[in-house]
C-alpha positions as CSV (number, residue, x, y, z in Angstrom):
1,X,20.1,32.8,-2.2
2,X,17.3,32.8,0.5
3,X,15.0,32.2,-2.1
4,X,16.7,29.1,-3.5
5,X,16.7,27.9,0.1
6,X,13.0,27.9,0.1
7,X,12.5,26.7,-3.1
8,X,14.4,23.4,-1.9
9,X,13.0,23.2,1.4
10,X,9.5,23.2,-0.6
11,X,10.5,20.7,-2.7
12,X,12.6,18.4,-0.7
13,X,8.7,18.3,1.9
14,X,6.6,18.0,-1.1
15,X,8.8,14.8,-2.1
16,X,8.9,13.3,1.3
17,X,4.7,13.8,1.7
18,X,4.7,11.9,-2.1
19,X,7.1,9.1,-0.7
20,X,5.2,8.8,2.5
21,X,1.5,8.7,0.1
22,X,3.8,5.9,-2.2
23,X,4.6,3.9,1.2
24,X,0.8,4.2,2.3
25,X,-0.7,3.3,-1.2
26,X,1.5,0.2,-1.3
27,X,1.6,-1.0,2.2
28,X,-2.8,-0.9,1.9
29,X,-2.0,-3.0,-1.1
30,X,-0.2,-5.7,0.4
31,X,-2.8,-5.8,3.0
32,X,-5.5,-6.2,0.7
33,X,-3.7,-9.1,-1.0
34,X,-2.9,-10.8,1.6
35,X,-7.4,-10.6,2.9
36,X,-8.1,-11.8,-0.8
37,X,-6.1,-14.5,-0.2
38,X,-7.5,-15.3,3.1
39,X,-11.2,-15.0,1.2
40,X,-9.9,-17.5,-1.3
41,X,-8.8,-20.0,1.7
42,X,-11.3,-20.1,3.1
43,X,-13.7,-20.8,0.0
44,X,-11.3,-23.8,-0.6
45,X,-11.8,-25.2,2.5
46,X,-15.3,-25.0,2.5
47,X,-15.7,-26.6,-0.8
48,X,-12.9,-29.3,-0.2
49,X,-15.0,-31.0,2.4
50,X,-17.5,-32.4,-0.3
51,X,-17.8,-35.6,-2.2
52,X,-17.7,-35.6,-6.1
């Protein structure tokens, strides 16, 4: 019985530090998205100034 306690207190911690890598992983994503996009703006403003 004890040991069947550990055993789930091992896995319900490993699951929670894989859910809490998950939630890092995709929050870095959306942060990275959202520079690219900021990159991208501003090489569309500086070529939208110009005269073809």
């Amino acid at each position: 019985m004890l040991v069947l306690l550990i055993t789930s207190a091992l896995a319900a911690s490993l699951l929670v530090e894989l859910g809490l890598s998950v939630a890092r992983d995709l929050m870095e994503a959306h942060d990275r998205e959202f520079e690219d996009e900021r990159q991208m703006n501003k090489v569309f403003k500086s070529t939208s100034g110009r005269v073809w």
